[in-house]
KOLVOVO-754470 format. One record per residue (C-alpha): residue number from 0; x, y, z. Coordinates in steps of 0.1 Angstrom, whole numbers, plus 5000, padded with zeros to 4 digits. Layout:
! KOLVOVO-754470
k; east; north; up
NUM; X; Y; Z .
...
END
This chain:
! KOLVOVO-754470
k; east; north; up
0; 3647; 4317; 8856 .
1; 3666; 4289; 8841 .
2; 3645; 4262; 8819 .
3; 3663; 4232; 8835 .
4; 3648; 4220; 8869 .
5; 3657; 4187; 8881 .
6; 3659; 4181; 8919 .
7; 3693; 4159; 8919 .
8; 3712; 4180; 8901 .
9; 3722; 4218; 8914 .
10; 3715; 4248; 8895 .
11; 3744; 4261; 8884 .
12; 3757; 4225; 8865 .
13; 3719; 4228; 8848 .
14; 3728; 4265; 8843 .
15; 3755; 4255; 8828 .
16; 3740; 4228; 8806 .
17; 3717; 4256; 8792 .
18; 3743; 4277; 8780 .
19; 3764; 4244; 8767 .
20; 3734; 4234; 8746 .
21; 3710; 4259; 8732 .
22; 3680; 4256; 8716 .
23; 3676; 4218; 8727 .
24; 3662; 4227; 8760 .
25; 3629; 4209; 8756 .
26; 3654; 4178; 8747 .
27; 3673; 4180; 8772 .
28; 3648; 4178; 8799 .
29; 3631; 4152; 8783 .
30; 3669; 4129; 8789 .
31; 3668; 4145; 8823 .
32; 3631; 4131; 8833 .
33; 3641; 4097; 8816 .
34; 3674; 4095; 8834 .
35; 3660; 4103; 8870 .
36; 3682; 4102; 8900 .
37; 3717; 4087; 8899 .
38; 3706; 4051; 8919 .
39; 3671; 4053; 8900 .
40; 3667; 4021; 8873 .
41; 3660; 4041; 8841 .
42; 3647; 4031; 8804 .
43; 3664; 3996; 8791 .
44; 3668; 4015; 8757 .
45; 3665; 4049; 8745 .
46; 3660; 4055; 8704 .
47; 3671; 4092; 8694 .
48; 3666; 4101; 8658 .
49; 3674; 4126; 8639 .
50; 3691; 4143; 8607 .
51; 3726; 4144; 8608 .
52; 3740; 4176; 8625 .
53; 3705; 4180; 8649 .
54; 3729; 4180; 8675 .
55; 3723; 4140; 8690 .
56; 3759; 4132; 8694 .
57; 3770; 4166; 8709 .
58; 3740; 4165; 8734 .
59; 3742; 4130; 8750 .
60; 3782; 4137; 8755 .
61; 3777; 4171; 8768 .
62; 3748; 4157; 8794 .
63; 3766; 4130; 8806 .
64; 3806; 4146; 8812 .
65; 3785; 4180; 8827 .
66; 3762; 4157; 8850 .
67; 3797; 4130; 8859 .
68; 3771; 4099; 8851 .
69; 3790; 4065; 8845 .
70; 3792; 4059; 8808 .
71; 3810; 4042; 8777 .
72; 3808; 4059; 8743 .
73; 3808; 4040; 8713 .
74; 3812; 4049; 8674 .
75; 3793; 4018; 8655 .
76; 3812; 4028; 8624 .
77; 3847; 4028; 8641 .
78; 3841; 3995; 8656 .
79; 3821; 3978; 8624 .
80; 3822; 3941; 8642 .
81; 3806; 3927; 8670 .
82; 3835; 3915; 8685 .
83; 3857; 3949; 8682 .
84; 3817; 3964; 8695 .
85; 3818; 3943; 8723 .
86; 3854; 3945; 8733 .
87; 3857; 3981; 8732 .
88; 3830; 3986; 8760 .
89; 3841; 3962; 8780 .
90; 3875; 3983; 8776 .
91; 3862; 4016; 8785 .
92; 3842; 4000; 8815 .
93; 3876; 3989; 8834 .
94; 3886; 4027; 8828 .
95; 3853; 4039; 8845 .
96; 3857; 4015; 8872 .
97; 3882; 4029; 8898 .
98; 3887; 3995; 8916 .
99; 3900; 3983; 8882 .
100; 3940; 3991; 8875 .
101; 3940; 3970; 8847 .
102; 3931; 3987; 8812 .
103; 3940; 3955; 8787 .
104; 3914; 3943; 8759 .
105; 3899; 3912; 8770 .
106; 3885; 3888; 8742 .
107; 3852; 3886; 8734 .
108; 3837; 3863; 8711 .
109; 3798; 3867; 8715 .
110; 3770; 3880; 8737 .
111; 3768; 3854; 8765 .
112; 3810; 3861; 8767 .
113; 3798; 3899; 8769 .
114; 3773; 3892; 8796 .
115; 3794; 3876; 8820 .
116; 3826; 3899; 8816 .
117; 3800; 3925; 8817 .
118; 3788; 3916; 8852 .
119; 3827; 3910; 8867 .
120; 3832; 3953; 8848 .
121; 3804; 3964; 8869 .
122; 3811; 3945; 8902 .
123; 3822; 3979; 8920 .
124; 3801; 3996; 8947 .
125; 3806; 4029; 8927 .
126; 3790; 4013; 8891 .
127; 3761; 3997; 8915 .
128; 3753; 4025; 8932 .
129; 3740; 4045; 8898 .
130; 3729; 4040; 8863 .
131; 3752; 4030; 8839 .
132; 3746; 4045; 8798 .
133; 3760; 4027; 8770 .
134; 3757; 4049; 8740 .
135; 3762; 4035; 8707 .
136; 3764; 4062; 8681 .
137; 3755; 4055; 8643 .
138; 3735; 4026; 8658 .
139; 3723; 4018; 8624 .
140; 3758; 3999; 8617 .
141; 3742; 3972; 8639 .
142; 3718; 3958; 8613 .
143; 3744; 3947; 8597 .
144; 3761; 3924; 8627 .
145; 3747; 3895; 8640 .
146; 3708; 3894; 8643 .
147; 3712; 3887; 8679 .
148; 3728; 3918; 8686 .
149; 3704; 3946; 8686 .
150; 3682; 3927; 8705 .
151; 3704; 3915; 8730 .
152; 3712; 3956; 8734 .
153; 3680; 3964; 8737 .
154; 3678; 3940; 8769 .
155; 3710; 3946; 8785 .
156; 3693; 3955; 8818 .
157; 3668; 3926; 8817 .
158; 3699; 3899; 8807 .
159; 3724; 3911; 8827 .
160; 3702; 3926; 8861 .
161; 3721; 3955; 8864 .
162; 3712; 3989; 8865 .
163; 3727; 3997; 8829 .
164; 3704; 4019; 8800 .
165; 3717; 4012; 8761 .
166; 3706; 4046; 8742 .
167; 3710; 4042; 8705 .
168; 3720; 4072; 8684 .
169; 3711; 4068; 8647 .
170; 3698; 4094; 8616 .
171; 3673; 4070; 8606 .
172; 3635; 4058; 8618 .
173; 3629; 4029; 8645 .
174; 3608; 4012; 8619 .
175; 3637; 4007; 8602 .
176; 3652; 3988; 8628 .
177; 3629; 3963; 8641 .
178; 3638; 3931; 8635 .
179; 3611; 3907; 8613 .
180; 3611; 3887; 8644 .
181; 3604; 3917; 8670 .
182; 3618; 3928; 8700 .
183; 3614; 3947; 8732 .
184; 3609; 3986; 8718 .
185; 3629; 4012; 8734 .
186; 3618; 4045; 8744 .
187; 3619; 4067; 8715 .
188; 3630; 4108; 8714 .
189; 3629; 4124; 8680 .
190; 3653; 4153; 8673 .
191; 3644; 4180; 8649 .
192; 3665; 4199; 8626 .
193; 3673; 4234; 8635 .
194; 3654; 4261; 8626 .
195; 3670; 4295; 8610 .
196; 3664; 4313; 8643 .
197; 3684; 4282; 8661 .
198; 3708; 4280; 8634 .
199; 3713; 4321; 8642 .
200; 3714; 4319; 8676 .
201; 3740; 4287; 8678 .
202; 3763; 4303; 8652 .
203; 3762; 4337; 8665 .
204; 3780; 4324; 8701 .
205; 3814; 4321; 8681 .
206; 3821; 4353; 8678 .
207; 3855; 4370; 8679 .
208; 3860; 4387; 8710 .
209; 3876; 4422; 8692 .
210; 3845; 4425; 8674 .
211; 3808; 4431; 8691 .
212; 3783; 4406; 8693 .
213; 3755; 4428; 8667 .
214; 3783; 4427; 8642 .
215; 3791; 4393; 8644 .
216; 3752; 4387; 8644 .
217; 3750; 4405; 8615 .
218; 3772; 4387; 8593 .
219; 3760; 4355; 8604 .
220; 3727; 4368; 8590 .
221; 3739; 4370; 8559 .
222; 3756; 4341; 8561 .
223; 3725; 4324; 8563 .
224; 3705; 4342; 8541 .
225; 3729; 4324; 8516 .
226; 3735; 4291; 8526 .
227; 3705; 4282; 8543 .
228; 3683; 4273; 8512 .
229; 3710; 4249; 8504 .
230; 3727; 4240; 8533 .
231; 3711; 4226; 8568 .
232; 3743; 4213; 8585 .
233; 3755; 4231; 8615 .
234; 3789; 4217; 8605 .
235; 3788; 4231; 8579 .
236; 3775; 4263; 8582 .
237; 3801; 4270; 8609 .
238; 3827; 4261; 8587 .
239; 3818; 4286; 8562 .
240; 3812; 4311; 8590 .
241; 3850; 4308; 8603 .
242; 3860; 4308; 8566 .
243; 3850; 4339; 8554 .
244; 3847; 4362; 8576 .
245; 3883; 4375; 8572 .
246; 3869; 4385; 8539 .
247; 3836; 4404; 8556 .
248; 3859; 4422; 8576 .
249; 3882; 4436; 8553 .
250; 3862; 4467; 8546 .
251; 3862; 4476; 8586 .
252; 3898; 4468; 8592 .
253; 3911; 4492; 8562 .
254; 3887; 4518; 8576 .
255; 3867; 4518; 8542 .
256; 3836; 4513; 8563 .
257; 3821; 4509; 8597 .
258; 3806; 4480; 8618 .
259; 3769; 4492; 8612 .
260; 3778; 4499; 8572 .
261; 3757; 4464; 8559 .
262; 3757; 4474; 8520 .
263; 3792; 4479; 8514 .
264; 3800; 4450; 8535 .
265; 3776; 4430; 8513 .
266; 3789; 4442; 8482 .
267; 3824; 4430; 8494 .
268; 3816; 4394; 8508 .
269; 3790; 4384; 8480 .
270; 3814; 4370; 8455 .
271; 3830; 4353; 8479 .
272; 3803; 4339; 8493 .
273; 3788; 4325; 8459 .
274; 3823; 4309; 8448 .
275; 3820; 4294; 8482 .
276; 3790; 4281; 8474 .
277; 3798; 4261; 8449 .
278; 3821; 4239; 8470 .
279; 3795; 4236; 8497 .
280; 3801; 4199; 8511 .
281; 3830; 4191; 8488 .
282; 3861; 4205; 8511 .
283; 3881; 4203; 8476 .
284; 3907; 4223; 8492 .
285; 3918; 4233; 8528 .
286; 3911; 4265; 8547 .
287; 3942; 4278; 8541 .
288; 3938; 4270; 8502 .
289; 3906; 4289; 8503 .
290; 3922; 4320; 8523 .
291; 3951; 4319; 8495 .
292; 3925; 4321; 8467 .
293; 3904; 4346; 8484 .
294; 3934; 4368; 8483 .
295; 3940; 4364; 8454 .
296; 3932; 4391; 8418 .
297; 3905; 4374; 8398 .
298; 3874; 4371; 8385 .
299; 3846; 4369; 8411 .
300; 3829; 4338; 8395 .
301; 3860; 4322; 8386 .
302; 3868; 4288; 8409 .
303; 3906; 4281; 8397 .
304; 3904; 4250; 8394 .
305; 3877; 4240; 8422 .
306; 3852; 4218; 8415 .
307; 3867; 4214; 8377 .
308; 3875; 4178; 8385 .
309; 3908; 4187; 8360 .
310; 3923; 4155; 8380 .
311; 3897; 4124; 8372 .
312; 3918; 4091; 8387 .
313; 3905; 4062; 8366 .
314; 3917; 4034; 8346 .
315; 3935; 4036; 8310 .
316; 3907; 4025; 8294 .
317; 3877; 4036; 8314 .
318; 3886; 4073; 8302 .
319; 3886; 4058; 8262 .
320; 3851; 4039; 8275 .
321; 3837; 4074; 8294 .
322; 3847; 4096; 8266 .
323; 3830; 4067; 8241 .
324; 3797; 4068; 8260 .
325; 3794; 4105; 8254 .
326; 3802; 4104; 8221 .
327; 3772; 4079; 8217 .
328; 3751; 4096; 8239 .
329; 3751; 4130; 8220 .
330; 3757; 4121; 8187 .
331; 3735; 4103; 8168 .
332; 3736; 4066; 8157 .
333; 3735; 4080; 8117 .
334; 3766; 4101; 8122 .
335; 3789; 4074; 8132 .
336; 3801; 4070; 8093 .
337; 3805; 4101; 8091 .
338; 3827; 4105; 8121 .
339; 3844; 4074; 8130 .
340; 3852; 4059; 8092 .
341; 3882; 4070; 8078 .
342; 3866; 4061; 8038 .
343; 3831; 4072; 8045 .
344; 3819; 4087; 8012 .
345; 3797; 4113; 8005 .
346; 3773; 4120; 8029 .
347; 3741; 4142; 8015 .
348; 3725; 4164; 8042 .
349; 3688; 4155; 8040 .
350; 3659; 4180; 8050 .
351; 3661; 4164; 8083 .
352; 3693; 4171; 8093 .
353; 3689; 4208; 8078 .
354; 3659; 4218; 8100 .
355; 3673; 4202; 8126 .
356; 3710; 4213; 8129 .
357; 3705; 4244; 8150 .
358; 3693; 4219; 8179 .
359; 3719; 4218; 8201 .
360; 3717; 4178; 8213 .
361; 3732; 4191; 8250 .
362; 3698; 4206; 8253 .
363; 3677; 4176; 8248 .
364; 3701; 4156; 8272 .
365; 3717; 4124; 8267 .
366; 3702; 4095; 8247 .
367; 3703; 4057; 8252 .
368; 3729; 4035; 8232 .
369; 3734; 3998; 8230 .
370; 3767; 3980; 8241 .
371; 3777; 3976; 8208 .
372; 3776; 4007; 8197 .
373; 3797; 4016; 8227 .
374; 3823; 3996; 8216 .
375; 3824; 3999; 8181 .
376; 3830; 4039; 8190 .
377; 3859; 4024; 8216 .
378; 3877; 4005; 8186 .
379; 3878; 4034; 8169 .
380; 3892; 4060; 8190 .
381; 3917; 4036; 8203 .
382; 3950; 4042; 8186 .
383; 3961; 4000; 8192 .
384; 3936; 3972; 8189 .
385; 3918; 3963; 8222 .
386; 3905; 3932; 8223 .
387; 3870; 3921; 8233 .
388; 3879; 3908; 8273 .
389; 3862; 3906; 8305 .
390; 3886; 3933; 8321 .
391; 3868; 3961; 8295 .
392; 3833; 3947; 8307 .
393; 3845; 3949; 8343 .
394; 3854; 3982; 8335 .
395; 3821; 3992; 8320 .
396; 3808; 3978; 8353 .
397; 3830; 4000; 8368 .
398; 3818; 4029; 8355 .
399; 3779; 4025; 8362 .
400; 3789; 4016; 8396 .
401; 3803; 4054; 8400 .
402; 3775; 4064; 8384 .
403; 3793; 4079; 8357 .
404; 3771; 4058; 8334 .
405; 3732; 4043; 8338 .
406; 3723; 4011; 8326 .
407; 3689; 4016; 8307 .
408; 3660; 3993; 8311 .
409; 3667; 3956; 8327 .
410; 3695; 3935; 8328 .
411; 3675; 3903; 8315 .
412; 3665; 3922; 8283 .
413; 3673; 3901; 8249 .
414; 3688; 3930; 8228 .
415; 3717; 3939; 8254 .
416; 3719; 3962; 8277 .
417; 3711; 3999; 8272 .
418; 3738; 4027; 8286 .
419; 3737; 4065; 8289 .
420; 3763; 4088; 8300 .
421; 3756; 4115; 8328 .
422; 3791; 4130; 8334 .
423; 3790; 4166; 8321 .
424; 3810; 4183; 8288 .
425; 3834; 4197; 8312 .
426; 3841; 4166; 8329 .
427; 3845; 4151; 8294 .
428; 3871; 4176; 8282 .
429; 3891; 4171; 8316 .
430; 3889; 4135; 8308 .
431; 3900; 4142; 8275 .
432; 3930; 4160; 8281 .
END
């Protein structure tokens, strides 16, 4: 019996919807009961929330091509001004309009512009006869347009009298959105994250048709027994799932094992798994990069190269700066002499430094220096004089901005301001070289 049931739509396309968006059932005829029949007036605005990969995007697109409903998709990101907003659905509107021939971009400058072109788009039988959705995806891009904007959106129906619903796609809360001001509140539908039985059951349609659905199943558990403490996205996940399971195979296709053999499979795909790991979210490579590698003799832990950042792209001196600001960081203020001064003298080793000289200082983490300590270091590792300009400053800047360093304490403090360095000592010695 199928979960779907709506009495303007026939089974089979709701059928079908169930089999195009699993586990989201209870989502989807939530939309359905909010959307109503074709000629019914539905919500002004609809708010869906969610984490990113929940499945928001894929669901509203799905529903609406499946069901043949009147609509204009918009990315807020791709179109990051009003007037490119504003433009492109007016664009897309002439395409869903068959009385229209014409597919040019007519100007737009603001809202009341947007209205009345609005109106002339949707002056066919066919767009008056049935709801009309405007989905705006990333909807949180709005906040930074105009203030009038998001409201206006969230009366569309009311300022235009047209049977037209706005629903707003975004990974963050409504209260996030409301204006200081208020506004007219849209119907809001939460999406939750997957579970790992969702997550299971989504990944484990995919599978290759030569091999059986319980192997497939199989690895996919595994796959997730992995990944899933430290990776969520659905994205993702099936990323890694098309990745490696060349590798899980090999076993089966030299005839070393069978399909139902799970221990010498896992012993062959675990140390590929946890080098994959490693590069979870980075995409450092591309597939066929990490296929290469995979075929590759080596050692299972080693990453050849991945996630080494042996290639660190930044200015001439903001490598002498970063490599400066470690040397500060972990040595301390009483060895400079010692280090940086060609005619230093003698330099006793007090009880201090004896009982203390086993500490490693990596251990204890990196410690606070001033600025001009920073660039007394700087002058001294520098082979040529640098001189004292804004463009080093900007650079140091620069540097906290890419959170390579942390400024310490305030910026109004007397003294100057404090630094540490947070890069790592391999990050260093790449910087180094």
């Amino acid at each position: 019996m199928p979960n779907l049931e709506h009495p303007a739509y026939p089974a089979a396309t709701l059928l079908q919807l169930e089999s195009l968006l699993p586990c989201r059932e209870s989502q989807v005829s939530m939309l359905l009961s909010i959307f109503g029949e074709r000629q019914q007036f539905s919500f002004s605005s609809i708010f869906i929330y969610g984490h990113t990969s929940s499945g928001k995007t894929y669901v509203m697109q799905t529903l609406l091509n499946t069901l043949q409903l009147p609509h204009v998709f918009v990315n807020c990101v791709e179109y990051f001004t009003s007037r490119l907003l504003l433009e492109e659905i007016l664009l897309q509107l002439q395409s869903c309009s068959s009385e229209t021939e014409q597919t040019s971009r007519v100007p737009c400058d603001n809202f009341n512009d947007f209205v009345r072109l609005f109106k002339q788009a949707v002056a066919s039988q066919e767009l008056q006869d049935q709801t009309l959705y405007i989905v705006l995806d990333r909807a949180e891009q709005l906040r930074e347009m105009e203030a009038n904007i998001l409201p206006a959106f969230l009366r569309l129906q009311e300022l235009t009298d047209r049977n037209v619903t706005v629903v707003l796609l975004s990974e963050i809360v409504w209260e996030l959105f409301r204006p200081s001001t208020g506004c007219f509140e849209p119907f809001t539908l939460y999406f939750p994250d997957y579970s790992i039985g969702n997550l299971q059951k989504i990944l484990s349609q995919n599978h290759p048709p030569e091999y059986s659905a319980d192997f497939y199943a199989a690895y996919i558990n595994i796959l997730l027994g992995v990944f899933y403490m430290v990776c969520r996205d659905l994205k993702e996940l099936q990323h890694l799932a098309v990745l490696n399971f060349s590798k899980y195979c090999e076993p089966v296709v030299s005839g070393e094992a069978n399909e139902r053999d799970t221990r010498k499979l896992w012993k062959n795909i675990e140390p590929h798994l946890k080098k994959a790991m490693q590069t979870v979210y980075l995409r450092e490579i591309s597939s066929s990069q990490w296929e290469r590698l995979q075929r590759e003799d080596g050692e299972p832990g080693q990453l050849k190269g991945l996630s080494a950042h042996t290639h660190v792209e930044l200015p001439y001196y903001s490598k002498f700066l970063l490599i400066a600001a470690y040397l500060a960081s972990y040595n301390p203020a009483r060895t400079d002499k010692r280090f940086f001064l060609k005619h230093h003298g003698k330099i006793r080793k007090t009880d201090f430094m004896k009982k203390h000289e086993k500490t490693s200082n990596h251990l204890l983490g990196p410690k606070p220096f001033p600025l001009d300590r920073l660039l007394a270091i700087l002058y001294s590792i520098v082979d040529n004089r640098v001189a004292p300009t804004a463009n080093i400053f900007s650079q140091i800047t620069s540097l906290v901005t890419l959170q390579l360093l942390t400024m310490v304490g305030h910026n109004d403090q007397l003294d100057g301001p404090r630094y540490k360095c947070t890069v790592s000592l391999d990050f260093i010695r790449a910087v180094a070289r």
